[in-house]
C-alpha positions as CSV (number, residue, x, y, z in Angstrom):
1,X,0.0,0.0,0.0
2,X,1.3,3.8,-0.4
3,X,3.7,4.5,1.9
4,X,4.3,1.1,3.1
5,X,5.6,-1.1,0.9
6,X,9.1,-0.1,0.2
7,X,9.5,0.1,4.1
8,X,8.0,-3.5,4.4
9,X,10.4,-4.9,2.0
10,X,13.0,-3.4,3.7
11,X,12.5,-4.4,7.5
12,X,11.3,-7.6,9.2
13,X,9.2,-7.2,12.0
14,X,11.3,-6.5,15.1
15,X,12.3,-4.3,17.7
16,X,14.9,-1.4,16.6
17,X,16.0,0.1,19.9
18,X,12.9,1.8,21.4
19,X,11.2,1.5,17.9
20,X,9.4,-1.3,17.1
21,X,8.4,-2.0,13.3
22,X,5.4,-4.3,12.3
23,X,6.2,-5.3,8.8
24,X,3.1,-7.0,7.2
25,X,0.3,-7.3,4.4
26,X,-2.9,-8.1,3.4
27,X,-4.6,-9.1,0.5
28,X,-4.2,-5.7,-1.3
29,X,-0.5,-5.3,-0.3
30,X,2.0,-5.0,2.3
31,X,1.1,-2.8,5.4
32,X,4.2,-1.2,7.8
33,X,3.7,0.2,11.6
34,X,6.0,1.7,13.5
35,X,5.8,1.8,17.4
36,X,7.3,3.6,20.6
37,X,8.4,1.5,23.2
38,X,8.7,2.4,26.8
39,X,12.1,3.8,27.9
40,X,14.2,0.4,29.1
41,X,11.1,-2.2,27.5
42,X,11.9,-4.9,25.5
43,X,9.2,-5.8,22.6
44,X,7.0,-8.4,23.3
45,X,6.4,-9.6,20.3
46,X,2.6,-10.7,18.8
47,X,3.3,-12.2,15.5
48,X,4.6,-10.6,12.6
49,X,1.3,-8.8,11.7
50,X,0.5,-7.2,14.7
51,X,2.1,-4.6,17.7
52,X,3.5,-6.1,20.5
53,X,1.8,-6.8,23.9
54,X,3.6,-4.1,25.8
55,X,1.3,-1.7,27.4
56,X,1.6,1.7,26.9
57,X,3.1,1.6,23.2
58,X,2.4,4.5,21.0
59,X,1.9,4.0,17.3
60,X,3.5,6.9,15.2
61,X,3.4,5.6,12.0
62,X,0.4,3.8,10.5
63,X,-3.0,4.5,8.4
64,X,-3.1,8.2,8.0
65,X,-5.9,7.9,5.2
66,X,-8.5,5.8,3.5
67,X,-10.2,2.9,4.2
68,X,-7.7,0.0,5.9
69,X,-7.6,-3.4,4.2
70,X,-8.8,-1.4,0.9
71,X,-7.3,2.0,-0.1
72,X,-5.8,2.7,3.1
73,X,-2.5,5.1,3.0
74,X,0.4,5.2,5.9
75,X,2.6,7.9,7.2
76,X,3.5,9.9,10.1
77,X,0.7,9.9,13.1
78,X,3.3,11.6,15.2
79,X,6.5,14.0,14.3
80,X,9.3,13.9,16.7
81,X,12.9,12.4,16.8
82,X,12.3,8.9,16.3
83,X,11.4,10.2,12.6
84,X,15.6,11.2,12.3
85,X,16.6,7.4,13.6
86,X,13.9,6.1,11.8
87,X,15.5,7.9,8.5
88,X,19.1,6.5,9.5
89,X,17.7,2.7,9.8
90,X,16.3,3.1,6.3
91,X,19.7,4.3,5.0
92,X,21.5,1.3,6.6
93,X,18.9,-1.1,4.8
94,X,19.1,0.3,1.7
95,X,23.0,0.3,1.4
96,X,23.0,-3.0,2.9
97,X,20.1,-4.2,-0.1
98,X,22.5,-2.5,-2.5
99,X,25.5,-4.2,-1.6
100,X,23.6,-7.7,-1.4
101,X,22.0,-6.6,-4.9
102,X,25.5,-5.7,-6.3
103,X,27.5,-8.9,-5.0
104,X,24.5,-10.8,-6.8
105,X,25.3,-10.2,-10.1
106,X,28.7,-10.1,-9.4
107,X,28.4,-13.7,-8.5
108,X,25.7,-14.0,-11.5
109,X,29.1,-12.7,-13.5
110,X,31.6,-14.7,-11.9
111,X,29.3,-17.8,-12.3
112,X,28.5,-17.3,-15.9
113,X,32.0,-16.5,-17.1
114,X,33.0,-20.2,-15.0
115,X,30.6,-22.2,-17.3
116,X,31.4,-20.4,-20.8
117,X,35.1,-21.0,-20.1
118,X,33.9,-25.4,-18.9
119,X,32.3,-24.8,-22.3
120,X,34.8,-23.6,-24.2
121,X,37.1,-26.3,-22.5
122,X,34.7,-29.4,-23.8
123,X,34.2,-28.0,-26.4
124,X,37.8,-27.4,-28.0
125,X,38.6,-31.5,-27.2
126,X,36.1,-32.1,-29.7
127,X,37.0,-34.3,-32.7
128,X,35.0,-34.8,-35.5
129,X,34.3,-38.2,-36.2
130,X,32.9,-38.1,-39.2
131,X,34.1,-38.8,-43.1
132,X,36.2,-36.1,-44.8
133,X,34.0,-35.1,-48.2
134,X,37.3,-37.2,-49.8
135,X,36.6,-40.4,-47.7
136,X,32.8,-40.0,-49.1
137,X,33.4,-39.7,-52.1
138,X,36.4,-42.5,-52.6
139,X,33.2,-44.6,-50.8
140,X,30.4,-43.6,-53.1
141,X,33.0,-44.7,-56.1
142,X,33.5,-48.1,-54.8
143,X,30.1,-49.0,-54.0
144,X,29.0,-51.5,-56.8
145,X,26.0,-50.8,-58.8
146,X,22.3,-51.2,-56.6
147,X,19.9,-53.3,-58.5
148,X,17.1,-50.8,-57.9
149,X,19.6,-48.3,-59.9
150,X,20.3,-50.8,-62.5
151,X,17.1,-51.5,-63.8
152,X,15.9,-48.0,-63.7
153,X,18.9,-47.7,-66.1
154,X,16.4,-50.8,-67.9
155,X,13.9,-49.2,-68.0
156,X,14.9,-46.0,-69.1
157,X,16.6,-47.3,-72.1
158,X,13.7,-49.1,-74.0
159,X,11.0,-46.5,-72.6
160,X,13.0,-43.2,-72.8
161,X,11.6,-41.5,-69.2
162,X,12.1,-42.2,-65.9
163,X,9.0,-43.8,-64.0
164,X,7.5,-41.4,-60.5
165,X,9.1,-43.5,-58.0
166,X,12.0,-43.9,-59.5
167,X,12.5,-39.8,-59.6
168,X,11.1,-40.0,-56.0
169,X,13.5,-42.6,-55.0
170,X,16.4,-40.5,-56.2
171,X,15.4,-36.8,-55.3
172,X,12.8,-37.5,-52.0
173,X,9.8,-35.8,-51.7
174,X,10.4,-32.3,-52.9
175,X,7.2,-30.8,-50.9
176,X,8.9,-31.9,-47.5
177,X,12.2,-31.3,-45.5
178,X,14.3,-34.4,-45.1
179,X,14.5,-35.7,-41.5
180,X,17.3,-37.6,-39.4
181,X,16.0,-39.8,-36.7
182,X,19.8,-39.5,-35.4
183,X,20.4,-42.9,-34.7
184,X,22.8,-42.7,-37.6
185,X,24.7,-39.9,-39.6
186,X,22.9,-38.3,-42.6
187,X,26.5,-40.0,-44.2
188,X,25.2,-43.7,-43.6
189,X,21.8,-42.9,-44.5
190,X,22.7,-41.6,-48.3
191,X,25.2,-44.7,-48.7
192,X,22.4,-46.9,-47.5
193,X,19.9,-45.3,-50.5
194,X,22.9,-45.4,-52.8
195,X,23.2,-49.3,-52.1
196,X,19.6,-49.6,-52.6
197,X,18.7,-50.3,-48.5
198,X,16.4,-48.0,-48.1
199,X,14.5,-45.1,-49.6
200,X,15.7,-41.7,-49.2
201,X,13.8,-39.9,-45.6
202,X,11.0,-37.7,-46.3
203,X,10.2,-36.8,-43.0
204,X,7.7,-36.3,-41.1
């Protein structure tokens, strides 16, 4: 709510020398109190929500306007000098969330650079295990003819075209991307068509 939730997130409820701050919320937002104790008192607390059982506590900051648990607003109920060491506490807690804030992402930093640079390190013992475009192609040159291939060769000759599947056989579908189920390289797959093992992937 106005004027209480950056003290809320700030403080935990507790006692602050003779100040005692009740850091809370409802189900519109966070609500902040702030209470005089007794020269010499220690709080007593009541929960995290409410003021603590001393008697004779004076609330000097709390609902100041609107309706509470709705539109309610919080501020002073009472000036005096517990407003300056009020102030000072709220300094502390702020330099003390910056700092916590800053080492974050310097950690964040620091933790991130660590697992590019494991990266980099696995990375660069990488060695490629697959053919060179020479070992492919001396392969491909010493396969012997597939019988699939040879009698499209047939069949070409004495009709003088080249029959659907046989064009599908050898190009794929066309209309659709060709897919690697990656139990294999792409490599094996093509000698495997070449040999005549298997059709070329269309994917799905």
């Amino acid at each position: 709510m106005q004027g209480a939730r950056e003290f809320a997130e700030l403080f935990e409820t507790g006692q602050h020398g003779r100040l005692y701050l009740v850091s809370g919320g409802h189900a519109r937002g966070r609500t902040f109190h702030i209470y005089v104790l007794p020269e010499g008192q220690e709080a007593m607390p009541n929960g995290t929500n409410n003021p603590p059982l001393n008697n004779d506590v004076v609330e000097v900051y709390g609902i100041v306007s609107g309706n509470p648990g709705w539109t309610e607003s919080y501020g002073w109920i009472y000036h005096g000098k517990w407003e300056l060491d009020f102030a000072l506490l709220v300094r502390e807690a702020r330099e003390k969330k910056s700092a916590a804030e800053t080492l974050a992402k310097a950690e964040n930093v620091a933790s991130e650079e660590k697992r590019c640079k494991r990266d980099l390190e696995l990375l660069s013992t990488y060695e490629s295990t697959t053919w060179t475009p020479q070992e492919i192609e001396e392969r491909l040159r010493n396969l012997p003819e597939a019988e699939w291939v040879r009698k499209m060769r047939v069949f070409h000759f004495k009709n003088g075209f080249y029959r659907p599947e046989d064009l599908h056989r050898l190009l794929g579908d066309q209309c659709r991307g060709i897919r690697f189920d990656g139990s294999r390289s792409p490599t094996e797959v093509m000698l495997d068509v070449v040999k005549g093992d298997e059709l070329p992937p269309s994917g799905e």
